[in-house]
C-alpha positions in Angstrom: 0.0 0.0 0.0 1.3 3.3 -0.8 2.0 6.0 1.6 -1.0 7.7 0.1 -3.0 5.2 0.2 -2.2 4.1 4.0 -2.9 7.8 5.1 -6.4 8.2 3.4 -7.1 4.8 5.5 -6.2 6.3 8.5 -8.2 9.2 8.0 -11.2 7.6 7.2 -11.2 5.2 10.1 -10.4 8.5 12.5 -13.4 10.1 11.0 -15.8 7.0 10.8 -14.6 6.9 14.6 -15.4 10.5 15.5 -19.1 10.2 13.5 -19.4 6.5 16.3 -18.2 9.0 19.5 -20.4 11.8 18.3 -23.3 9.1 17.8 -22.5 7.4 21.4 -22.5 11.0 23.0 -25.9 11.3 22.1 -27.4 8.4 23.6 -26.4 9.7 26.9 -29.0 12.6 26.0 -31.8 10.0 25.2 -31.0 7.9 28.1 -31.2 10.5 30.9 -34.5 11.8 28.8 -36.2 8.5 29.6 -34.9 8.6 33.3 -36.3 12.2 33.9 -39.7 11.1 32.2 -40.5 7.9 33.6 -39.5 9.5 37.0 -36.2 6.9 38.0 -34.0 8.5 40.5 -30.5 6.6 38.9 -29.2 5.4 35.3 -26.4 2.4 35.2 -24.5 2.2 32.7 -22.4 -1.4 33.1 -20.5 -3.5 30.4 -22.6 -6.5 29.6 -25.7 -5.5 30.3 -28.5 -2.9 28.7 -28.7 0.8 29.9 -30.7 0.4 33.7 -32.4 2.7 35.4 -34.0 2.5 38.9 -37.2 3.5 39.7 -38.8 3.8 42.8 -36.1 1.6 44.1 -36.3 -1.0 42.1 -34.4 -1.4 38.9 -35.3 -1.3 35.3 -33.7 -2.2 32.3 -34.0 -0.2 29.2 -35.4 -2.4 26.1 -32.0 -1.7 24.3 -28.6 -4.1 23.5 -26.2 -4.7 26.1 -23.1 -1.8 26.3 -19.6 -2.4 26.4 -16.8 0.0 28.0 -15.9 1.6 24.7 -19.9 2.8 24.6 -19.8 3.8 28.0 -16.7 6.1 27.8 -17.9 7.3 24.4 -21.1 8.6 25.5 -19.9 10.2 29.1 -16.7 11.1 28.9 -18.1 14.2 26.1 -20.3 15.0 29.3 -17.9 15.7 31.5 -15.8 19.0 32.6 -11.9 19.1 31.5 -11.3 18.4 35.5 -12.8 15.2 35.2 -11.8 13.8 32.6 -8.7 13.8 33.2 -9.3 13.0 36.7 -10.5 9.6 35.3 -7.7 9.1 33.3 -5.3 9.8 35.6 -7.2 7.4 38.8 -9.8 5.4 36.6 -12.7 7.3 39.0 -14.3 11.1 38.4 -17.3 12.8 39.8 -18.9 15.5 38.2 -22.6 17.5 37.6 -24.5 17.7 34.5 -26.6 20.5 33.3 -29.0 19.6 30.3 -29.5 22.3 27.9 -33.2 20.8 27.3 -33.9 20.8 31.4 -32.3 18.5 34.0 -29.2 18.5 36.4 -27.2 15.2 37.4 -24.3 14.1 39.1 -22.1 11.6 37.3 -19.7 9.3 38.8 -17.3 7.4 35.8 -15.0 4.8 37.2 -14.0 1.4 36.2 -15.0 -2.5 36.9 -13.3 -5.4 36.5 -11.1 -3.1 34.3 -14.1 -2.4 31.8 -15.8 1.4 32.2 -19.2 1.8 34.0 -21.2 5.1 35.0 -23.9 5.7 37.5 -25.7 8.8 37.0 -28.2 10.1 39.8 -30.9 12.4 38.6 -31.3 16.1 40.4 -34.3 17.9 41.4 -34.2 22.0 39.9 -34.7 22.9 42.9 -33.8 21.8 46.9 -36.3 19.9 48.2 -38.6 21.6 51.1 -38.0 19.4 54.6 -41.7 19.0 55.1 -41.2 16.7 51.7 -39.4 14.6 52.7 -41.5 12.8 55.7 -38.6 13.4 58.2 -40.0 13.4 62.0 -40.3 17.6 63.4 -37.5 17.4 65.8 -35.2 17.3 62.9 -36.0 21.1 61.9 -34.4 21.8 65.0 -31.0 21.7 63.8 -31.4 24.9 62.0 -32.0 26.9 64.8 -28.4 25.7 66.3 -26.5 28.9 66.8 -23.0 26.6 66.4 -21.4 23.2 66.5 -20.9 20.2 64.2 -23.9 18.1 63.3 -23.0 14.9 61.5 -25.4 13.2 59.3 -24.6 9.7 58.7 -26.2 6.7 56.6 -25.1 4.4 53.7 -24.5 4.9 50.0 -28.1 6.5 48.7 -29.9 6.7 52.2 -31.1 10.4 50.9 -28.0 12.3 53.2 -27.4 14.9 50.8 -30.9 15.4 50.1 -31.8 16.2 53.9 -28.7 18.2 54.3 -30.3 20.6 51.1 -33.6 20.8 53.0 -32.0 21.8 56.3 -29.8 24.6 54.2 -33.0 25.6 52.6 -34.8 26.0 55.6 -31.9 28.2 56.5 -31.8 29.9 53.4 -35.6 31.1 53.4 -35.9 32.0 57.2 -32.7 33.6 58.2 -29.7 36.5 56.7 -27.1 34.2 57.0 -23.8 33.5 54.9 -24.0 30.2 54.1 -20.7 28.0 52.1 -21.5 24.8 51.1 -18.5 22.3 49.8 -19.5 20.3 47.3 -18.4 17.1 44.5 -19.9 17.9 43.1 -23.0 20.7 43.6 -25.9 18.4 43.6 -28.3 21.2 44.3 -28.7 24.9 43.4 -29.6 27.3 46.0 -30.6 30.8 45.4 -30.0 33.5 47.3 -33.4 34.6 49.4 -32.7 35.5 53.3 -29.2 34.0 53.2 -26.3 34.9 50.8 -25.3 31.4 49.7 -21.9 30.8 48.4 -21.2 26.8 46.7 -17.7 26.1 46.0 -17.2 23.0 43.7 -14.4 20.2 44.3 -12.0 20.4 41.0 -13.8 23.2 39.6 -13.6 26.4 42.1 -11.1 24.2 44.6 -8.9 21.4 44.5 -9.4 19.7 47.1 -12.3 19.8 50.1 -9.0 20.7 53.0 -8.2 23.7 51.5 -11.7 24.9 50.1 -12.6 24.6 54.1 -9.7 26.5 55.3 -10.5 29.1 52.5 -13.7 29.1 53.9 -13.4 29.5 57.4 -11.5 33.1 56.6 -15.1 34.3 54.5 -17.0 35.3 57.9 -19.4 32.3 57.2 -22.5 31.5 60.0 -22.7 28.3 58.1 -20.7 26.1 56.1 -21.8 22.5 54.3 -19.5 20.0 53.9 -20.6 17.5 51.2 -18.6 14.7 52.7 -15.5 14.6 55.4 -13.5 12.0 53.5 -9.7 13.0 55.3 -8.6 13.5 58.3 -7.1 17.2 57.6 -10.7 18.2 56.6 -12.7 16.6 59.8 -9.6 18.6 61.6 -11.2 21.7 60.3 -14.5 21.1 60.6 -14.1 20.1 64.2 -12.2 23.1 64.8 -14.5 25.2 63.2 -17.8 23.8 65.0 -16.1 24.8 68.3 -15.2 28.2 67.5 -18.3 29.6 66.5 -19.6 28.3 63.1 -22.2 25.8 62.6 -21.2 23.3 60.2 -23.2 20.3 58.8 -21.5 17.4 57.0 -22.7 13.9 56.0 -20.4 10.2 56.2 -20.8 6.9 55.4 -22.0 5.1 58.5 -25.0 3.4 60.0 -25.9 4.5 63.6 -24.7 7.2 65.9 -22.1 5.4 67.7 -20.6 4.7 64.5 -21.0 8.0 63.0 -18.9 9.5 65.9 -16.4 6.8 66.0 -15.7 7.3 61.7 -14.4 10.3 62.7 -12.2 9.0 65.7 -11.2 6.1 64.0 -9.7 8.2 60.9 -6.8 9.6 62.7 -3.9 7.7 64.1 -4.3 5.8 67.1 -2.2 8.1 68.8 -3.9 11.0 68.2 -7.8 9.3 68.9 -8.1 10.7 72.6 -7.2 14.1 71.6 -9.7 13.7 68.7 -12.1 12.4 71.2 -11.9 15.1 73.2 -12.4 17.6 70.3 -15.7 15.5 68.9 -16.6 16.1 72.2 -17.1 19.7 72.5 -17.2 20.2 68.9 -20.3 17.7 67.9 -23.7 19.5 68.5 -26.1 16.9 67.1 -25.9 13.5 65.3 -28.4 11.9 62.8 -28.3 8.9 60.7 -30.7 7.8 57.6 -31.9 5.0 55.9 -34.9 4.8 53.2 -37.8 2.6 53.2 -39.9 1.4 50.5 -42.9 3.4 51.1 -46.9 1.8 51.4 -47.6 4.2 48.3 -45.0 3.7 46.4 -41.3 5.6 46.7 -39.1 5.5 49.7 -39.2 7.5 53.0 -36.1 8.3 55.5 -36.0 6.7 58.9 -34.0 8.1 60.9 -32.5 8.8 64.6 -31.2 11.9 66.3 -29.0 12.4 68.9 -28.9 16.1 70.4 -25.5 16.2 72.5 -25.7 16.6 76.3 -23.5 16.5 79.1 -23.7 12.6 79.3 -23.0 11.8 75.6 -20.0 14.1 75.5 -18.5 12.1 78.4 -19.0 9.2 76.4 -17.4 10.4 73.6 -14.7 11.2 75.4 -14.1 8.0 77.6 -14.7 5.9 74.0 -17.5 4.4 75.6 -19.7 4.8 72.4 -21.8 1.8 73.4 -23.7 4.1 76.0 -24.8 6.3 73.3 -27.9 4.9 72.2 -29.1 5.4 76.1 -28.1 8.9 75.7 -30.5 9.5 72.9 -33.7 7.9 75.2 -32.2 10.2 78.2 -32.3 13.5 76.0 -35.6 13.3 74.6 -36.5 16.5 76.1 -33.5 18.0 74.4 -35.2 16.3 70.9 -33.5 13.4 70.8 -35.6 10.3 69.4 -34.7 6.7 68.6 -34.6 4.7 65.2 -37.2 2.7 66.8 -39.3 5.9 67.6 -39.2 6.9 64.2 -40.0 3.4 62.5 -43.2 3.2 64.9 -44.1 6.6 63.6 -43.8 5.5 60.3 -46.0 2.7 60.6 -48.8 4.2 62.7 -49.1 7.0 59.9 -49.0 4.1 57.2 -46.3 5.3 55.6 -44.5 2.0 55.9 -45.1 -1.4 56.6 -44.6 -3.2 59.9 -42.7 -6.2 58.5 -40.3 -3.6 56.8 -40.1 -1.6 59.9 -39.1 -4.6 62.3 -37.0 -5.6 59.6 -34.9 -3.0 59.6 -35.3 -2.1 63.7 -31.6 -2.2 65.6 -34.0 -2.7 68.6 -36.6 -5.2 67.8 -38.0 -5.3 71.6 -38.4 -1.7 71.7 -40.1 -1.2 68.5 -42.7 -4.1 69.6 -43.1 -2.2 72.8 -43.6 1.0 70.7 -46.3 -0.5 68.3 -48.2 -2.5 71.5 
């Protein structure tokens, strides 16, 4: 083959492959169309398998041909910002949002499995949802009105965190003239400016890294600042000190009760260093809630939840490690607003919101929740 010949082949193949990436770039479009009208809160996209999207928990393949990684790069990758991108290329993992020009925001996370690309993309209301939406007991509206402190917000992987932690900035937002900074990867939801003067920093795009956009923050005369996640120990460093010297700061982590909630942070230092970070979380933590959802008797999911508003008796806990003792300390300071899981599943039930197989199915206390419902 001539020299001519082999560089007209190598054109054409680089454009037939640009016309397949600029075709597979606009499936993405029609995909997240489908999720946003059939109402599905998440699209998968996984190698071997058709385009899935879940709805109302459950999950729902799309009536299309299975994808391979090539597809799924093809079609996302165009999607995301120059910061993620080659965030993925360099670690094989990139978060990002997603504004549609047709309507629509979403957060996208890229990564890789079994060395093969996949993507799960979570849909995003316009707006942040309004707490009395969401089915969460009162008491939790209390920790608005907190004048200072940490408050933790724990639960697994899609157990609706982030979305309670927008309501409680909301609620903020439209009653009080406060400064508010949220720290985000990314934003997930868009608050306007009404009382409060909100500012949202984004991870990668605004700041590199969730440390230093918390450091930068603490120096902007903030009342409150949102922490998306505490994923370091140099950042739950400056959110601890920041909850004890005047700001009230909200952040969410991956965990499934109370005790464990406070001892994630704990544990995330070096042993050495534990008692002194015990003694911090001590004075520091002003509340701690954790979430789960619930398939809901009408269809959706509801959060169940339990709150623990910090007294004298749960901070010396905290700081003797005797984390065991806290789930006492939540029945003890029910005056305070504290309330159990167990309170909150009997709730749930007696206002038919769930059922009581799924609520003594998930109950940590089984005995209390039967002596609840009695």
């Amino acid at each position: 083959m001539t020299p001519e010949r082999e560089l007209d082949r190598l054109v054409s193949e680089l454009n037939a492959s640009e016309i397949r990436r600029g075709s597979d770039a606009a499936r993405v479009e029609e995909w997240l169309e489908i999720l946003r009208t059939r109402g599905g809160s998440d699209l998968y996209l996984v190698s071997g398998v058709p385009p899935t999207i879940r709805l109302n928990g459950l999950l729902r393949p799309l009536a299309e041909p299975p994808l391979d990684s090539d597809e799924i790069e093809n079609a996302v990758l165009p999607a995301l910002p120059v910061h993620a991108v080659e965030r993925y290329r360099r670690h094989g993992i990139a978060d990002a949002s997603l504004r549609r020009t047709t309507g629509g925001r979403f957060r996208i996370n890229l990564h890789r499995e079994r060395g093969r690309a996949a993507a799960s993309i979570r849909a995003l209301p316009l707006n942040p949802p309004q707490l009395n939406e969401l089915a969460l007991p009162d008491g939790v509206e209390a920790l608005t009105r907190l004048s200072h402190g940490l408050v933790l917000i724990g639960g697994p992987t899609g157990s609706g965190k982030t979305t309670t932690l927008a309501a409680l900035v909301d609620v903020i937002n439209r009653r009080d003239a406060k400064h508010i900074v949220t720290i985000e990867d990314p934003i997930e939801y868009e608050h306007a400016h009404r009382q409060s003067v909100v500012e949202q920093v984004e991870i990668g795009i605004d700041a590199p890294d969730f440390a230093t956009a918390l450091r930068a923050a603490v120096r902007q005369s903030p009342d409150v600042i949102v922490v998306g996640e505490m994923r370091d120990p140099e950042t739950m460093q400056i959110a601890l000190a920041a909850g004890e010297t005047g700001h009230l700061v909200f952040s969410t982590v991956h965990t499934t009760d109370v005790a464990s909630t406070v001892s994630r942070v704990s544990d995330a230092f070096p042993s050495e260093r534990q008692p002194t970070i015990r003694q911090e979380l001590s004075m520091a933590l002003a509340a701690v809630m954790t979430q789960i959802l619930l398939p809901r008797t009408s269809g959706g999911r509801v959060p169940a939840v339990e709150l623990l508003m910090l007294g004298y008796g749960a901070r010396q806990h905290i700081r003797k490690n005797a984390l065991q003792h806290l789930h006492q300390e939540i029945t003890i300071t029910r005056r305070n607003g504290s309330f159990t899981f167990e309170e909150c599943l009997a709730r749930l039930v007696r206002q038919d919101l769930i059922t009581l197989e799924h609520a003594r199915s998930s109950a940590r206390h089984r005995d209390e929740l039967d002596g609840l419902l009695a």
